[in-house]
C-alpha positions in Angstrom: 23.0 -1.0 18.8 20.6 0.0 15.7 19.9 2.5 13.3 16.2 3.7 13.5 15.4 4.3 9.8 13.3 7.3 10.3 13.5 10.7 9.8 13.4 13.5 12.8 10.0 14.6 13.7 9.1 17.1 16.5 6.1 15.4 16.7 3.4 12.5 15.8 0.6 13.1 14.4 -2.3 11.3 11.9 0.0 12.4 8.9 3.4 10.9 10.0 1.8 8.6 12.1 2.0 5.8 9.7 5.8 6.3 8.5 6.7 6.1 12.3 5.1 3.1 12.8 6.7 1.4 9.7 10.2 2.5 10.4 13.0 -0.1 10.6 15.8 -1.3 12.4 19.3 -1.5 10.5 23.1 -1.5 10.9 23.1 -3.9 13.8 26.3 -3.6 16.1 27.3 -5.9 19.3 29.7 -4.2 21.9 30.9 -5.6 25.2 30.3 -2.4 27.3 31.4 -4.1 30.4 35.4 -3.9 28.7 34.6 -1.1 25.9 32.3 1.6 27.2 33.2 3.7 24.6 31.9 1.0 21.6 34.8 1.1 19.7 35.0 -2.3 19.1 32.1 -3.7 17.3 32.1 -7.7 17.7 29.4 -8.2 15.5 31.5 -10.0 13.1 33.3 -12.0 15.7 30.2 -13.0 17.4 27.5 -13.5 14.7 25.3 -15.9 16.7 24.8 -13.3 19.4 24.0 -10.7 17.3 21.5 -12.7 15.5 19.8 -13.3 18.8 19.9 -9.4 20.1 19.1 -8.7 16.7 15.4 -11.1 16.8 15.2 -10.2 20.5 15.6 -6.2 20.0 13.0 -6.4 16.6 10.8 -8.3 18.7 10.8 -5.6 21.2 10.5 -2.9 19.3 7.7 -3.9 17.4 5.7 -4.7 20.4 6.6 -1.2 21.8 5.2 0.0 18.2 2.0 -1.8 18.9 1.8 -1.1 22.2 2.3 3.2 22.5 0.3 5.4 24.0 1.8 7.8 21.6 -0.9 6.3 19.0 -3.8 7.7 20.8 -2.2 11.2 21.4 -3.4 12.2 17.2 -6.7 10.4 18.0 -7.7 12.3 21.1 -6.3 15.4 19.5 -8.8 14.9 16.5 -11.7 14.5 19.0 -11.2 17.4 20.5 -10.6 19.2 16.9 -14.1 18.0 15.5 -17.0 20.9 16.5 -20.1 19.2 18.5 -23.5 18.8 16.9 
């Protein structure tokens, strides 16, 4: 689990657009929800090799899902359709 350091939107657009795609992830925990489905027991300190690896693996991932969202052509459509027609 991670902490998304971003703020609540209701929405994306050009002028948060940026700040959403520069958020971070922080406060890594590691839980074994297969014995503690409630995550009470964070094993991150117990375990720090694995959380270094879900850690890499789950930046990795959510940068590519950054790069990769069709949310980002939502504001640029939207301002197509906002611009009058010569």
């Amino acid at each position: 689990m991670a902490k998304l350091n971003l703020p609540r939107y209701n929405s994306v657009n050009e002028k948060i657009a940026e700040k959403v795609k520069s958020a971070t992830l922080s406060d890594f925990q590691l839980f074994n929800l297969t014995s503690d489905v409630h995550e009470a027991n964070d094993l991150s300190g117990e375990k720090p090799g694995k959380l270094a690896e879900l850690k890499t693996l789950l930046e990795k991932e959510y940068a590519a899902l950054v790069a990769d969202s069709h949310v980002w052509e939502a504001p640029k459509a939207e301002a197509k359709k906002a611009k009058p027609k010569k």
